[in-house]
N, C-alpha and C positions, 0 to 999 in steps of 0.2 A: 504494500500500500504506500501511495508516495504522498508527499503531502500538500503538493498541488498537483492537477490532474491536469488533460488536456482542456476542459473547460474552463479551467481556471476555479474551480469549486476547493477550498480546503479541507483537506479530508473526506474527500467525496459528496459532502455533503451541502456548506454555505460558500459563498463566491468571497472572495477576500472584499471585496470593498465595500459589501454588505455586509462584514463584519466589522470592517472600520468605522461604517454608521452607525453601526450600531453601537459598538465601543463609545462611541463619541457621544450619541444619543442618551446613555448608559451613566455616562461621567458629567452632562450637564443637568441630568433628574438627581444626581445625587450632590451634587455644588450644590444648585438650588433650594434642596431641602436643608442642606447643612444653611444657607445662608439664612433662611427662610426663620430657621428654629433657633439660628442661634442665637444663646444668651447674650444680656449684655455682660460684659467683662468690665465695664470702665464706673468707677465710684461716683454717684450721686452724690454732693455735697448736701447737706442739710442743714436749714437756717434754724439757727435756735434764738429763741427769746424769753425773757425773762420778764415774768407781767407780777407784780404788785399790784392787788387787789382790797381795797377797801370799804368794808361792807357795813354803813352806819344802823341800817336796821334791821340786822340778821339776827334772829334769834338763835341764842346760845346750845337750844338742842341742834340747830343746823350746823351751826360751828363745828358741833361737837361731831359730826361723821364724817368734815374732811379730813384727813390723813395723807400723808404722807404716801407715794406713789399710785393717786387714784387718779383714773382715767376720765379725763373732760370731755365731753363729746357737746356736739351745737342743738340746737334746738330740734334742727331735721336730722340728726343722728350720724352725720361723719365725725367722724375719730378727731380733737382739736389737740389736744396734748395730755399730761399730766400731771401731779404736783407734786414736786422736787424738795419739798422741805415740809416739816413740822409748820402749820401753822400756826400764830399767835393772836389768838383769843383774848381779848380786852379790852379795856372802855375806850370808847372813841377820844380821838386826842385834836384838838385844836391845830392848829398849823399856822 
């Protein structure tokens, strides 16, 4: 068995340059996907801010269940941040 024939068939069977198409065909379905799916790699920076909040007529049982690392979310319910420190609870102060 030789491995191109008088046709020009490889292996008897596919023609060489319909192999090469298809090779090629083969290798841009799978770039594609690769491109298509891949992750990012590169680090989003993230903006932090630091908000001081003062609450002159919050009553003291409300005070009393923020804590330290609870999750803030907005009125319609995405994710806003969380609280970073021990709050301090006590009487309002003049400025």
């Amino acid at each position: 068995m030789t491995i191109l024939d008088e046709k020009g068939k490889l292996f008897g069977w596919i023609n060489i340059i319909d192999l090469g198409v298809l090779l090629l065909v083969l290798l841009l379905v799978v770039m594609s996907v690769r491109f298509v799916t891949k992750k990012q790699t590169a680090v989003q920076g993230k903006d932090y801010y630091l908000l001081k909040v003062r609450a002159t007529s919050l009553g003291s049982e409300v005070a009393d269940t923020i804590k330290k690392g609870l999750d803030i979310y907005t009125p319609e319910g995405a994710y806003f941040g969380f609280v970073t420190t021990n709050p301090e609870v006590g009487p309002t102060q003049c400025m």
